[in-house]
Structures are given as structure tokens and as C-alpha cells.
C-alpha positions, -999 to 999 in steps of 0.1 A, spaced: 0 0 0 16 34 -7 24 64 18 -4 85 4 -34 57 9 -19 45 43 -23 88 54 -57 90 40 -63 55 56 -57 70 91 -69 100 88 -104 86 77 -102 66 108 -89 92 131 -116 116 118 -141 95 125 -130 86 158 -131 122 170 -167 133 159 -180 99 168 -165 83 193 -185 103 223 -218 86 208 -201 54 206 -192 54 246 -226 65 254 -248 34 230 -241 3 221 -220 2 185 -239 -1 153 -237 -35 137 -225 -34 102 -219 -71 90 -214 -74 53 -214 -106 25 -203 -105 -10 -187 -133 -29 -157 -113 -36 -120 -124 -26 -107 -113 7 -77 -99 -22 -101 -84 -48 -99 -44 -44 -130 -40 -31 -127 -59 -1 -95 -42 6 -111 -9 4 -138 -23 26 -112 -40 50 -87 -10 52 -106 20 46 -140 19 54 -140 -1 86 -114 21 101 -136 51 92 -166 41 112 -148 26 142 -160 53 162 -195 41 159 -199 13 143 -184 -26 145 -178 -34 107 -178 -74 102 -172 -81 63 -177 -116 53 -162 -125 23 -162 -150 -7 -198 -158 4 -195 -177 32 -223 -154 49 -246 -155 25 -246 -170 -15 -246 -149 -42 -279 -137 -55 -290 -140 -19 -275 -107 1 -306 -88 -11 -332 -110 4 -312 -111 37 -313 -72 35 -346 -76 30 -352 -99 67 -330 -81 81 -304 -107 84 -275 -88 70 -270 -52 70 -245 -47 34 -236 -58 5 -223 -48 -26 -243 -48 -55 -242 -42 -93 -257 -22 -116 -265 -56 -139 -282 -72 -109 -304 -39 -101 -318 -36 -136 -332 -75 -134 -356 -54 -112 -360 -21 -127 -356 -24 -164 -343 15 -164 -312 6 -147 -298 -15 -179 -286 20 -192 -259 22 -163 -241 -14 -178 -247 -8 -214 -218 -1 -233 -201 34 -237 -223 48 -216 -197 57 -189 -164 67 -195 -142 66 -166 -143 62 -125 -144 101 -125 -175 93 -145 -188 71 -125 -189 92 -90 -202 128 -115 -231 99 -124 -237 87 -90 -237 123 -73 -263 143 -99 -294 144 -93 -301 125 -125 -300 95 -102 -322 104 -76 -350 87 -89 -327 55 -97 -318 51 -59 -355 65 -44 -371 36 -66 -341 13 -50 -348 23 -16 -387 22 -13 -388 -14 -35 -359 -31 -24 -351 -15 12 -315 -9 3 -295 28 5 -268 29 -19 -237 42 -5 -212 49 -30 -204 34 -66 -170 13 -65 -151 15 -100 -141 -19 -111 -118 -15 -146 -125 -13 -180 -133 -44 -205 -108 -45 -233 -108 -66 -267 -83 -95 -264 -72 -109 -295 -50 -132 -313 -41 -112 -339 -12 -83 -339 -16 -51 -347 -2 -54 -381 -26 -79 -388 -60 -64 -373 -60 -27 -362 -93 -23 -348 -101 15 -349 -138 14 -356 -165 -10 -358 -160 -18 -396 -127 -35 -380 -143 -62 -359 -165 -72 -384 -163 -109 -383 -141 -111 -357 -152 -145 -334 -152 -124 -300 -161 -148 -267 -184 -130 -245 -207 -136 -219 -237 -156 -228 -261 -129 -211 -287 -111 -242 -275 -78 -229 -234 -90 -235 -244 -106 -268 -262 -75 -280 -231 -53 -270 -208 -74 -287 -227 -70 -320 -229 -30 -315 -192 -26 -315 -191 -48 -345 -178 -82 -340 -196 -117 -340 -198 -128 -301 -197 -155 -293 -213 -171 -260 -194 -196 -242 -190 -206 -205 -157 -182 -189 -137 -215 -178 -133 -229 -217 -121 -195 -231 -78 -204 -233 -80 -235 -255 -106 -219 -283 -81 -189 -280 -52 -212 -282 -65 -231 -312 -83 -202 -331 -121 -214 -324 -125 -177 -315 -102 -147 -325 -107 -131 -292 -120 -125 -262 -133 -93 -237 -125 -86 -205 -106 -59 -179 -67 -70 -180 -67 -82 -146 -79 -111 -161 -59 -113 -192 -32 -115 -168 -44 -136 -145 -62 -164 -168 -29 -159 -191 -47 -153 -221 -13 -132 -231 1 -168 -237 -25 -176 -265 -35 -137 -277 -9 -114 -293 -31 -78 -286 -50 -61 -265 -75 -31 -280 -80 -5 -251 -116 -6 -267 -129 5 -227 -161 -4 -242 -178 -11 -207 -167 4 -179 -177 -19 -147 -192 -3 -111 -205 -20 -82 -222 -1 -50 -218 -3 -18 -258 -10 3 -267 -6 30 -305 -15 42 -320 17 44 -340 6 79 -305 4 98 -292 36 75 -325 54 90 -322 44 124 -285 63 123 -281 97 139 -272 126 112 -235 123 121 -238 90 120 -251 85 83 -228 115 71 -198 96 82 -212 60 66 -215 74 34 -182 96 37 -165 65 44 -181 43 12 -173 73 -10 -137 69 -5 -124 64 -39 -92 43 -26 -107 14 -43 -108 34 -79 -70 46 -71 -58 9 -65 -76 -5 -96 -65 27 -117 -32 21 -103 -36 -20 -109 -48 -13 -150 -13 11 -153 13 -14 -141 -8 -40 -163 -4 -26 -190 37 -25 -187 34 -58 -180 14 -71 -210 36 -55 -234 71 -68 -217 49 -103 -223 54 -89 -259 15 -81 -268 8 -56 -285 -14 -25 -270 -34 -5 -292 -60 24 -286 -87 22 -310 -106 57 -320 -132 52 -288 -156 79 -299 -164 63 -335 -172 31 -311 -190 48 -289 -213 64 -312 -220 36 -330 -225 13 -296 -250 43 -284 -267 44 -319 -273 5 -317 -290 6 -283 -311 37 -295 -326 18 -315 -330 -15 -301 -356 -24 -271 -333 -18 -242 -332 14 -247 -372 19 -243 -369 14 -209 -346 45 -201 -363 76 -192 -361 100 -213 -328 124 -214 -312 103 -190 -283 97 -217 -281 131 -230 -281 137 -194 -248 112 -186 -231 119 -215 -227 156 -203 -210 146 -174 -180 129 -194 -151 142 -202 
């Protein structure tokens, strides 16, 4: 961990500790036992671990539980619900399986960047997003949590496939996720997906079944795809978020202080610095591997992803001047 997190680390905590510490002493401590199915490693549990529990110490006992061995996946929101379990960290993917306007915050090109993201999250443009969240489902959303970018793998060099636009992955056998909504984004940018289960993806690659495959490069490197795939297009054509909940009956039952310093401590964006930081040294690592990194024109892909969706059925569910809304916030 560098000098500059470890400070803002401490000082999160010690801040805390100061303004809440007195309420703390004088009632019992809040309860604030989380499940995901994460990796005690992944970023976001580190973020969790190191940042936000230190930064509500004063008030509240934090008690993460991770790789699901609290709850299951696909279960946390029901336990919300019972009030078995108080957080959890959900997506923006699982959300819109309930409310059919949330599939414009995973479609593709819609958001640009983690600064993105948290400009997103904070306008008011969301308000009705997380009301609906919280009156339905009985969950506060905290904070976003950036998770990378998903990139074009391929086999091919440069020299022989330089994708700049979607006329250049035209044909191009891309694995993706089997899910419609992954499908339909591979066909926007251009290519042919193709579905297939995440575990049989390095020996298609290795024997050419399929030219490629998408995903963030944390994955390239650690599945070694860079063994069987010669470049990587910094296509960025989905950029990935979670959010940190929190059931909005304990979130209500919190003093003023209480729920400014909860949500002061989920908004830390040390999570978005590590991966940021994680995607940077990857990158110098993929290419001493000897691929090849390219940076496709992402604005002619992006238009043409956000043209695609206009006109197909997903985007009927998105109220209206939400996008024009989002895309003024980038950059």
C-alpha cells in the first residue's frame, strides 16, 4: 500500500474517531456485518477492510464476510430484506433485473471513466434510480465502486488487425458472456460474439475457435490469455461499477453524524485509485509479455454502440434524457 493511501487511511479513521467516538461510549455500536462473494484480495474488499472499517470505528463494528461464506450470491438482497445482514455490494446488472431502467448504467459506452462514475452517481439524474431502489428493495446505496474497464483480447497483432472502428471487428469470433444484454453489446461494436461458459475460453483462444475474447486486464493476466492472444485493443467499451448497500432501515435508524460519516466513508475512492493504479502497471506488464497494445478511436465506437442501443428495445426502458443527461458529465 503506498504512503499516500496508508495517510488517508488514518486520517479517515482518526476523523471518525473524534466526531464519533463520544456517541459510541454512550450506546451500544452499530452492527454493520457485510457478505459478498468477492476475494478477501479483490480491491473492493481491501477498500472495505482498510478504509471503510477504520472510518466508522468510532460508531460502528464493521464485520465483512467474504467469498460468500455469509450468504450466497444472489442472496445478500433478500437477507437485507429480513433483516439478516445489513450490506452488500451490489451491481448495476443485478439492479436492472428489477428495474428495467437501470440496464442504461451497464450498457456499453455509456460511462467513460471512474471520475465518471462518481459525476453519475452524485447528480441528481440519479435520484429517482436510488428512491425507486430504496422504497422497493429496502437498500441505501452508498457509494459506486469503480471496477476497470473491459478490453478486446485478440490473437491477432496489430499489423494484422488494427481495430479502430467497428467496420474493423466485423467478423471477428469475440467470446463473450452468454447474457442477451453482453451478446447485444458485442454485436454494437461490430464483432460476431460468441457465448461460451468463462472457464473454456484459453484453449478456443489457443487453437483459433474464436479470435478473441473481452474482459478488464486483470484477467488477461491472471487467466494468461497473453500466452495464446498477441493484442489487446483499449476498446474500454464497458466500464464496470458495483455499489456499496446498506439497508436503508438500519441507514434510518443512524443519527445525522452517523449516516454522514457512513456514506463519507463508502465514497472513499481508494478502491478506484488501487484499480486505476492495478490497470497502469498492467499494462507495462502485457507488453514486456510482448502483446501488442493499441487504442482504438473510442468515440467512433462509442457512437456507434449508443446508436445501436437507441434503436433496439433496451433502450425503451430508459427515461427520457437520461443519456443526453450522462453523457454531459464525461469528459
Amino acid at each position: 500500500m503506498s504512503f499516500k493511501m496508508a495517510r488517508r487511511i488514518l486520517l479517515a479513521a482518526s476523523v471518525a474517531s473524534v466526531v464519533l467516538g463520544g456517541a459510541a461510549s454512550a450506546q451500544d455500536k452499530v452492527t454493520l456485518r457485510l457478505s459478498a462473494v468477492t476475494t478477501k484480495t479483490d480491491q473492493r474488499a481491501i477498500a472495505m477492510n482498510e478504509v471503510f472499517g477504520p472510518a466508522v470505528a468510532g460508531f460502528a463494528a464493521f464485520q465483512p464476510h467474504w467469498n460468500g461464506t455469509l450468504f450466497g450470491a444472489g442472496t445478500e438482497r433478500e437477507a437485507i430484506a429480513t433483516g439478516d445482514l445489513d450490506m452488500s455490494i451490489t451491481s448495476a446488472q443485478e439492479l436492472a433485473t428489477f428495474f428495467p431502467e437501470w440496464s442504461i448504467f451497464p450498457a456499453g459506452y455509456v460511462l467513460q471513466s471512474s471520475g465518471h462514475q462518481v459525476a453519475v452517481f452524485n447528480d441528481p439524474l440519479m435520484d429517482p434510480f436510488k428512491r425507486k431502489v430504496e422504497d422497493e428493495l429496502g437498500v441505501k446505496l452508498l457509494a459506486p465502486m469503480y471496477l476497470g474497464k473491459r478490453h478486446v483480447n485478440l490473437r491477432q497483432t496489430q499489423d494484422a488487425l488494427n481495430v479502430q472502428t467497428p467496420e474493423d471487428l466485423t467478423g471477428v469470433k469475440l467470446r463473450m458472456p452468454g447474457s442477451d444484454a453482453r451478446q447485444f453489446l458485442g454485436r454494437a461494436f461490430g464483432a460476431s460474439p460468441v457465448p461460451m461458459s468463462f472457464t473454456e475460453v484459453y484453449t478456443p483462444l489457443q487453437t483459433g475457435s474464436v479470435d478473441g475474447q473481452d474482459n478488464p486486464l486483470s484477467t488477461v493476466v491472471a487467466s494468461k490469455f497473453y500466452e495464446v492472444t498477441s493484442q489487446i485493443a483499449l476498446t474500454g467499451h464497458l466500464v464496470d461499477w458495483n455499489f456499496i448497500a446498506l439497508a436503508k432501515e438500519k441507514y434510518d435508524a443512524m443519527s445525522a453524524e452517523q449516516q454522514e460519516a457512513v456514506t463519507a466513508a463508502a465514497a472513499s475512492e481508494s478502491a478506484a485509485a488501487a484499480q486505476l493504479g492495478l490497470d497502469d502497471s498492467l499494462v507495462a506488464f502485457l507488453e514486456e509479455k510482448g502483446m501488442t497494445i493499441s487504442e482504438p478511436d473510442v468515440a467512433a465506437l462509442g457512437s456507434a454502440v449508443q446508436a445501436a442501443y437507441l434503436e433496439s428495445d433496451y433502450a425503451a426502458a430508459w427515461p427520457e434524457g437520461v443519456l443526453d443527461a450522462v453523457n454531459a458529465l464525461g469528459t
